[in-house]
C-alpha positions, -999 to +999 in steps of 0.1 A: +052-526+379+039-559+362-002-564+363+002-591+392+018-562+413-010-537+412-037-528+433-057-503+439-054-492+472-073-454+476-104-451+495-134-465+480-147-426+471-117-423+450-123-457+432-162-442+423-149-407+416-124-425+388-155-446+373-178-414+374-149-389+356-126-406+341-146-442+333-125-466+350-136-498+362-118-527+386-134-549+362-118-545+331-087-518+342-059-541+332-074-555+301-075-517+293-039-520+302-028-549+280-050-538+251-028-504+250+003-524+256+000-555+227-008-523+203+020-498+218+047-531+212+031-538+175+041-506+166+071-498+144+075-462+149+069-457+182+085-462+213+071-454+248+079-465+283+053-498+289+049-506+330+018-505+339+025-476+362+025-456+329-001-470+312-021-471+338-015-434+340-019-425+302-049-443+300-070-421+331-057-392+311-073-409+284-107-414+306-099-451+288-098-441+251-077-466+240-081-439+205-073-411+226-042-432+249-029-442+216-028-404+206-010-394+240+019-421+240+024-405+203+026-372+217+048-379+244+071-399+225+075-371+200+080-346+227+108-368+246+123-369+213+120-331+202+125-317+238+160-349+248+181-324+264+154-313+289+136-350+293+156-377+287+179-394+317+170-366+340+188-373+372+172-363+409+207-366+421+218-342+400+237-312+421+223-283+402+189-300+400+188-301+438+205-261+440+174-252+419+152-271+442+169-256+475+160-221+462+120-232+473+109-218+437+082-250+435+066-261+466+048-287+470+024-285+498+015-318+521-015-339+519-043-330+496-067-306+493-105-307+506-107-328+472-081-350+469-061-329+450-022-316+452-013-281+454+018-267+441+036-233+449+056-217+424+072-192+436+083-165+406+108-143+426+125-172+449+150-178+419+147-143+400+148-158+360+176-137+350+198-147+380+189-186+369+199-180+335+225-169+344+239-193+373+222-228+355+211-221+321+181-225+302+182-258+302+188-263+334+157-244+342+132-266+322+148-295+331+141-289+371+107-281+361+104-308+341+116-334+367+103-317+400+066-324+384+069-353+367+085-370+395+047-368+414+027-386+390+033-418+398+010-410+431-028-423+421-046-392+440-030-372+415-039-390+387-071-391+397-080-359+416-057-337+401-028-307+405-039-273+416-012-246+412-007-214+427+014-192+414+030-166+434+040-136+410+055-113+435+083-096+413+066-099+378+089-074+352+087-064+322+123-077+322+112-112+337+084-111+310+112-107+283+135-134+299+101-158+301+098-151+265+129-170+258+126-189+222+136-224+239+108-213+268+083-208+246+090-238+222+090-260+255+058-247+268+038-248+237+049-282+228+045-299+262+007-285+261+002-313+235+023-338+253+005-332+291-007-360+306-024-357+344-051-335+353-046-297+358-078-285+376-072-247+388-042-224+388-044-195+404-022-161+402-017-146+435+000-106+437+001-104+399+006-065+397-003-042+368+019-062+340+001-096+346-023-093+312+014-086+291+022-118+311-007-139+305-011-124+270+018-155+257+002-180+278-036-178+264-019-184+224-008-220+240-031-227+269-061-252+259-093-231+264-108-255+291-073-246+309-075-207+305-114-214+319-094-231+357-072-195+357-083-176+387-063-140+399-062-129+435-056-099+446-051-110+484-044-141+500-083-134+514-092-145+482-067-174+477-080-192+515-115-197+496-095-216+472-070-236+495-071-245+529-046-230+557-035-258+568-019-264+537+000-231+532+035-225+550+032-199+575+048-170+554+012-172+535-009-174+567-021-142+587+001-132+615-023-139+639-032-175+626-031-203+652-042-236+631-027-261+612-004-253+586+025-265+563+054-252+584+078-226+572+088-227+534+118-239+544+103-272+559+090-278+527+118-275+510+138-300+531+107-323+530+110-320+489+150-329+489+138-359+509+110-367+490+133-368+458+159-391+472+134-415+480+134-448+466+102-444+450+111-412+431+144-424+417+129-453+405+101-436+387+125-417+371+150-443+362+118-459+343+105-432+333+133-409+320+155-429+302+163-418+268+164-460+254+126-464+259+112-435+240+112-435+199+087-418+175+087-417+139+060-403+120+076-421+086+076-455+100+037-445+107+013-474+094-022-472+086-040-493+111-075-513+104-077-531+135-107-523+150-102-501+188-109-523+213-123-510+250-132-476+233-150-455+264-169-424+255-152-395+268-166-367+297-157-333+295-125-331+328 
């Protein structure tokens, strides 16, 4: 996407919500844009995909820091770089990568939320961890993660409003807790903290059963503490509606004796994802956003800078 291609084309509440939280304005966006793209091509140790589309992206993350975008395109290069076996060249084609997908373990539920946000599913039990290390691999595993997620964020609601996650732990172990403490798990999970870029507003932890603290005990050592603060537990799915509309959920989450709007069965959504990933839009994304050739970081090749930041934006608290 060059700067003559974009527009900005959500509803005019969603244009004021991304001036109000995340200081974005039509008036100077894409000089924002080329400022963080003349630096990112000046620089000799550093390497990071440069469409606007990701920029653009990096840059809300950013609330329009071009300090604290310049920080994040470091951080990302370095974990494409660290993590190229579970990022690079990731391919939505892939036949394992869709097996994975086909076992419904990450949902993705239509629409938005009552603000603007996506909800995600993920479903702990729907591909029991030691079965998938088994079949797929490690690897595998974080790489479906990896691209399944990613391969959303080019949509600007999310980027602006948000991801919301619920996180169905129906069949939480002490032997899934072991397998979830795999070294390459935990290396990938503390290091893509650093490296997120989007906006993770709630997460909440439906049927967690009496291990859940032994569970969460990993994730609070490498969850940011405004993060841990967006963790909410339910102990029915009473609890969860206050949280997430019905007519989002797919009906195995819904009361029997439900008659609204809803998500359809699970399975819906899962044919609705496979879909979703063959589209033109998603391959593309991926093909531009994935491939190994455009990311590079080397702290050695590091110079000191004392050009002065140009469209610095003080930063609200997401």
């Amino acid at each position: 996407m060059s700067n003559d291609d974009y527009k900005f084309t959500l509803e005019a509440k969603y244009l004021k919500k991304a001036k109000d939280e995340l200081n974005e304005n039509d008036s100077d966006r894409m000089a924002a844009v080329e400022a963080l793209r003349k630096w990112l091509n000046e620089q000799k140790h550093l390497k990071h995909p440069s469409e606007t589309e990701h920029l653009l992206r990096v840059l809300r993350h950013a609330k329009f820091s071009q300090i604290k975008a310049r920080e994040t395109l470091e951080n990302v290069a370095e974990f494409a770089m660290k993590h190229s076996d579970t990022f690079h060249d990731l391919n939505l084609a892939d036949k394992t990568f869709l097996d994975i997908i086909k076992t419904g373990q990450m949902l993705y539920l239509p629409g938005y939320d009552d603000e603007g946000r996506k909800v995600c599913v993920y479903r702990l039990n729907a591909y029991p961890i030691e079965k998938a290390m088994k079949e797929v691999g490690v690897q595998n595993i974080i790489k479906s993660w990896n691209a399944s997620m990613m391969s959303f964020f080019y949509d600007e609601m999310i980027q602006i409003n948000g991801l919301v996650f619920i996180l169905d732990m129906t069949g939480l172990s002490l032997s899934v807790i072991s397998k979830m403490s795999d070294p390459k798990i935990k290396k990938y999970e503390k290091d893509s903290m650093k490296a997120l870029v989007g906006r993770m507003k709630a997460f909440h932890y439906y049927n967690v059963g009496t291990l859940f603290e032994a569970f969460f005990a990993f994730y609070k050592t490498i969850m940011k503490k405004k993060l841990i603060d967006r963790v909410k537990v339910h102990d029915s799915l009473e609890s969860l509606y206050t949280h997430v509309p019905k007519r989002m959920l797919p009906v195995e989450y819904l009361p029997d004796d439900y008659d609204g709007p809803s998500a359809g069965t699970i399975q819906d959504l899962i044919d609705e994802e496979l879909q979703r990933l063959q589209s033109d839009v998603c391959k593309n994304f991926a093909k531009s956003y994935f491939s190994k050739e455009k990311y590079m970081y080397d702290e050695t090749l590091k110079e000191k800078s004392t050009e002065p930041i140009q469209h610095f934006r003080k930063l609200n608290v997401d």
